[in-house]
N, C-alpha and C positions, 0 to 999 in steps of 0.2 A: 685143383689145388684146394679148391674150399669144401669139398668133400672129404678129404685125406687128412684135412686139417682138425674138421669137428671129431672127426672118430676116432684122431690119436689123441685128442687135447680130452676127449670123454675120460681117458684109461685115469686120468687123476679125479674125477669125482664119481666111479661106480661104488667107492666103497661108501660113502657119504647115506645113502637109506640102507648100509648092509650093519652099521652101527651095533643095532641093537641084536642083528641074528647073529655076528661075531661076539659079541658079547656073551649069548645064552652058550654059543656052543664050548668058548674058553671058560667061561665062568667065572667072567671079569663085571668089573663094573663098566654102566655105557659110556659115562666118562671116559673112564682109562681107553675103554674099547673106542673113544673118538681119537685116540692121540694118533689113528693110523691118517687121521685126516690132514694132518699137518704136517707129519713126517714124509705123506705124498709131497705135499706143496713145498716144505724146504728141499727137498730132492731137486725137484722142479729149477728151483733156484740155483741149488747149486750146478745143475747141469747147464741152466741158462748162461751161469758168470766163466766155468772151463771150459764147456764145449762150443757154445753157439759161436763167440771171436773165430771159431776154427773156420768158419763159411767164408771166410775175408785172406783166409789161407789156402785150403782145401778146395778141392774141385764140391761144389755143392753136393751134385745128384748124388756123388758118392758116398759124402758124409748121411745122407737123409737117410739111405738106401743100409748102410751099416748103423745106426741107432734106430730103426727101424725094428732088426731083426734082434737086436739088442733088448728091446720090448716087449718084443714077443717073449723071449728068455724069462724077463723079470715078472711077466705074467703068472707064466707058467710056476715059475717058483710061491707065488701067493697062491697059486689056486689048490698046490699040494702042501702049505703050510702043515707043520705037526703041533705046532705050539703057535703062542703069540708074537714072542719075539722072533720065529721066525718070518711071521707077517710083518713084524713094524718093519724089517730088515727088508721085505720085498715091495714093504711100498714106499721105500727112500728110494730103489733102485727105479719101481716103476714111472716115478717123479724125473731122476734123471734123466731115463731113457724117453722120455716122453716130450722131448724137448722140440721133436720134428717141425710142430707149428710155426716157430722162432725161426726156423729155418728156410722153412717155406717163405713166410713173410718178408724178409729180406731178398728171395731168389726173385717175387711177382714184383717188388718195385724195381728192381735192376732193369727189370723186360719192362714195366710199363712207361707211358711218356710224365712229363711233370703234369702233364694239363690233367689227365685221367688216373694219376696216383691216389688218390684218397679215394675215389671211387673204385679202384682194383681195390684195396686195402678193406674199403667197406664192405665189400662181398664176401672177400676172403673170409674178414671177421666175421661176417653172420653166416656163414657157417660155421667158425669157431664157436660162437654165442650158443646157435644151435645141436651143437656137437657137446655140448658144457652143460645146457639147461635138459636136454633130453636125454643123456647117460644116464641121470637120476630116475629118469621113469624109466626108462629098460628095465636100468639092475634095478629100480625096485618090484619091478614085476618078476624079472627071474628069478630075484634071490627070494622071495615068497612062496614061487611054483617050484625052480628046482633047487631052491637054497645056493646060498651065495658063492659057493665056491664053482657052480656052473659059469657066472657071470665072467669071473676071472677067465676060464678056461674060453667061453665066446670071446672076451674081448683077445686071447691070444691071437683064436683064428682069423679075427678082424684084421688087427696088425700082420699077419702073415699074408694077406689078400690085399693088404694095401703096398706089403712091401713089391709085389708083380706087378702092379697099377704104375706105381710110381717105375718102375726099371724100364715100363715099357712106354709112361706116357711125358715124363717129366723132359724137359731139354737139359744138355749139360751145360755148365755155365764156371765160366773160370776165374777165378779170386783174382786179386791185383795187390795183396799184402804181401811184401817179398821179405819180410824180417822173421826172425825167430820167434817161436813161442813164448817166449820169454819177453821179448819186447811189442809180441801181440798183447798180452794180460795187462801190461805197463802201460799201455796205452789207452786203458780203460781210463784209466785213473788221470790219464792226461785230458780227455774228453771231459769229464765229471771236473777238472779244473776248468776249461777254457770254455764250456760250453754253458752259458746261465740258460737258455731255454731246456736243454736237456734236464738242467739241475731241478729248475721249476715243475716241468713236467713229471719226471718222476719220483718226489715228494709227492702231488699232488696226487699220483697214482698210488703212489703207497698208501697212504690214508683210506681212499677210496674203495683198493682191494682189500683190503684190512676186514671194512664194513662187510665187502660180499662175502669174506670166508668166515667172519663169525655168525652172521648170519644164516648161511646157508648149513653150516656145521653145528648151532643151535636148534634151528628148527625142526630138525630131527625129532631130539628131544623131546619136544615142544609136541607135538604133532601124535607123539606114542604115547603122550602120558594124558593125565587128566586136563581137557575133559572129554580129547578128542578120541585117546585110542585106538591109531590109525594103523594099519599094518605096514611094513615096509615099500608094496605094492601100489597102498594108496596114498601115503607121503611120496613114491615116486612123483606122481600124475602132477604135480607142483611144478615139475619142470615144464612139461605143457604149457602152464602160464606164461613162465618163465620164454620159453622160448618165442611164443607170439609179440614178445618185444622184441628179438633180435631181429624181427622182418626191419628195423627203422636201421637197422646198421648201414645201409647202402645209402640210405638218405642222408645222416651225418659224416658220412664219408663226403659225398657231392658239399656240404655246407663248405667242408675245410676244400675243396677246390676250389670254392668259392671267396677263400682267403677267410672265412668267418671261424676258424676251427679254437682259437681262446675262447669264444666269445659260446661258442658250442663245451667247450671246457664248464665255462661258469653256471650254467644252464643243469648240466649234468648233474653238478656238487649238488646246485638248488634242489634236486626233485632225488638224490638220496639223501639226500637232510628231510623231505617230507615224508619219504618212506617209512622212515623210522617212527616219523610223529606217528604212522598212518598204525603201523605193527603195535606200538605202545600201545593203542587204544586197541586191539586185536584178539587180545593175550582169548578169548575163547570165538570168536568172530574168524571161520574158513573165507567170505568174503574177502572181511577185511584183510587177512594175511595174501589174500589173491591178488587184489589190489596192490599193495605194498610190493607185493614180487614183479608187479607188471611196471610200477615205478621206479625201482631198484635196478633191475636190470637196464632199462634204458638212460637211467640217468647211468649206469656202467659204459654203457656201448658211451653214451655221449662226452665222457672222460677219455676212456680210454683212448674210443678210433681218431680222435681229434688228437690227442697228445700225442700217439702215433705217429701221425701223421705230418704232424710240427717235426718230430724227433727225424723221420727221415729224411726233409727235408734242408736238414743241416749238411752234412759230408759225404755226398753218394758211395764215395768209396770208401766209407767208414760204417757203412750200414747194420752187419753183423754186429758191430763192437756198439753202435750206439742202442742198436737194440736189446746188447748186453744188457749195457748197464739198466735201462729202463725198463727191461721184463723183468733181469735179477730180483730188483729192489722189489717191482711193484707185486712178485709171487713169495717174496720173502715179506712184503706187507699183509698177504692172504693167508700164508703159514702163520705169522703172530697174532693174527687175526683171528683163525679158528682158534688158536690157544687162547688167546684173548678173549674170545666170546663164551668159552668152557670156564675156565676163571671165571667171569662174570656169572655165567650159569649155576656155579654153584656158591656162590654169596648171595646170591638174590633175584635166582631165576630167570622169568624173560622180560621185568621191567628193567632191571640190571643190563642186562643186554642192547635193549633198545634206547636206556638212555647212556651206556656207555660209546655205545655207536653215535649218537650222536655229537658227543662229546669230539669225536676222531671226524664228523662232517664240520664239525666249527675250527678244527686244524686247517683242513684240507680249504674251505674259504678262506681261512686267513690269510695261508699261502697263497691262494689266488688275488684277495686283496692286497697284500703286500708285495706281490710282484708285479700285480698293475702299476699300482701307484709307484712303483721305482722307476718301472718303464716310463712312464708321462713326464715325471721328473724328467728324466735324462734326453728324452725327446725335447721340453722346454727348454735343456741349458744350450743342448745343440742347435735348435732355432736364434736363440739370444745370442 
């Protein structure tokens, strides 16, 4: 599952170091040429908020197994693009269809026990982590050796070899929602009322994803221009960095078995609010932005798999729907986030960037302090 997971969750950031050679061959600007990066991630979202509810209806294997093959399609469609808009057009679809992680995710805590939940969840994730931070160095190698519209077409055949894996290795596993579609979607919104951990945690995800997609969609940028001058290739190898933090995903998973998983939240915030100190002072410094990658991501894993992990542990049989609403948000915070970090990019480059970012990690604490402190509140009046 945690292999199946990184390679389909890659298909939304190969285009991310393909930026600038989309660019040269439309004969667009790299900006404009970035907007494919976000119209991935709102994809994403929107597949998260219609489709993913359907795993709490649908027999799972089945659903994975047809969005799946579904990917493979929208693949295929970007890698024969004629024009641009017909690429923005194939990486909304590929963001949709790309939703299988979502899916999975909910199918491994059904199977696993409570005791060992956050640690099934933290494996899965670092392979997600790893499937995320290392798409970048792939496609930035292919799309430099055989230019980028190779990468598109490998990652179809990926997805096509995952969908035989999964038909022949996945269990079936059967929903327990017996209502309509229609009152599956409504009930999103019931959660998002009743549920203040839910609420907490995915605000505080939003802000956070926010940070990694401007981020990661800037540095591009960043990386091609002066003083660095990097090719698509060797701006990949950043994921590299990137990825030797996801080894700690299995480790904050075990913390939240441990019952510490807020407290692993707060932690998180803390060390991507340093990251950004760290990049700020970076702006021509490889080290330093290595550094910063290796802090950014693990305070991600430390947000994320802990919120996660809270989040499932509210409704077992609401799983699907509560991971709705908490991936929705938190990839629609990485979609206005890459927008966000291109706006910033071009007002005022990559100081702009790094301290707008951190503007969005003094949210993301606040929320964490302000939901503490209501907690203790409410804890003390119930004591009294």
């Amino acid at each position: 599952m945690a292999v199946c997971t990184g390679l389909i969750v890659a298909n939304l950031y190969y285009c991310q170091p393909l930026i600038v050679l989309i660019a040269n061959e439309f004969k667009i600007p790299e900006a404009s040429a970035g907007t494919i990066t976000y119209l991935t991630q709102a994809g994403y979202a929107i597949g998260l908020f219609f489709m993913v509810p359907l795993g709490d209806k649908l027999e799972r294997k089945k659903q994975i197994l047809i969005t799946t093959f579904a990917s493979v399609i929208a693949l295929l469609i970007a890698a024969t693009a004629k024009s641009f808009l017909i690429l923005q057009i194939a990486s909304l679809l590929i963001g949709i269809t790309s939703i299988v992680p979502q899916l999975i995710l909910p199918l491994a805590a059904s199977l696993s026990t409570p005791e060992q939940r956050g640690k099934v969840i933290g494996t899965i994730m670092s392979g997600l982590l790893v499937g995320i931070l290392l798409s970048r160095t792939l496609s930035g190698f292919i799309g430099e050796v055989l230019g980028w519209r190779s990468m598109f077409y490998i990652a179809a055949g990926i997805c096509l070899l995952i969908f035989f894996v999964i038909q022949s290795k996945f269990p079936v596993n059967k929903p327990q929602f017996q209502g309509t579609y229609g009152q599956l979607i409504q009930s999103l919104f019931t959660l998002i009322k009743t549920q203040p951990v839910l609420r907490e945690a995915t605000a505080i995800n939003v802000f956070s994803f926010a940070q990694f997609g401007a981020f990661w969609t800037t540095m591009v940028l960043l990386l091609s221009g002066e003083p660095f001058h990097f090719n698509s290739a060797t701006i990949g190898l950043f994921g590299i960095v990137g990825a030797s933090g996801a080894l700690a995903a299995p480790l904050v998973g075990k913390i939240g078995d441990k019952g510490n998983s807020r407290i692993a939240v707060g932690y998180g915030c803390l060390l991507i609010l340093i990251s950004f100190l760290i990049f700020y002072f970076s702006i021509e410094s490889v080290i330093g932005i290595a550094i910063g990658i290796v802090f950014i991501d693990i305070g991600i894993q430390g947000v994320h798999i802990s919120n996660q992990t809270r989040v499932y542990s509210l409704l077992p049989e609401a799983r699907n729907r509560l991971n709705t609403v908490f991936m929705s948000f938190s990839f629609l915070g990485t979609a206005a986030g890459s927008a966000y970090g291109l706006l910033l990019w071009k007002l005022g480059g990559w100081h702009a960037v790094t301290i707008g970012c951190m503007v969005l990690s003094a949210l993301s604490l606040t929320v964490y302090g302000l939901t503490y402190k209501s907690k203790s509140k409410k804890q003390k009046a119930q004591i009294d």
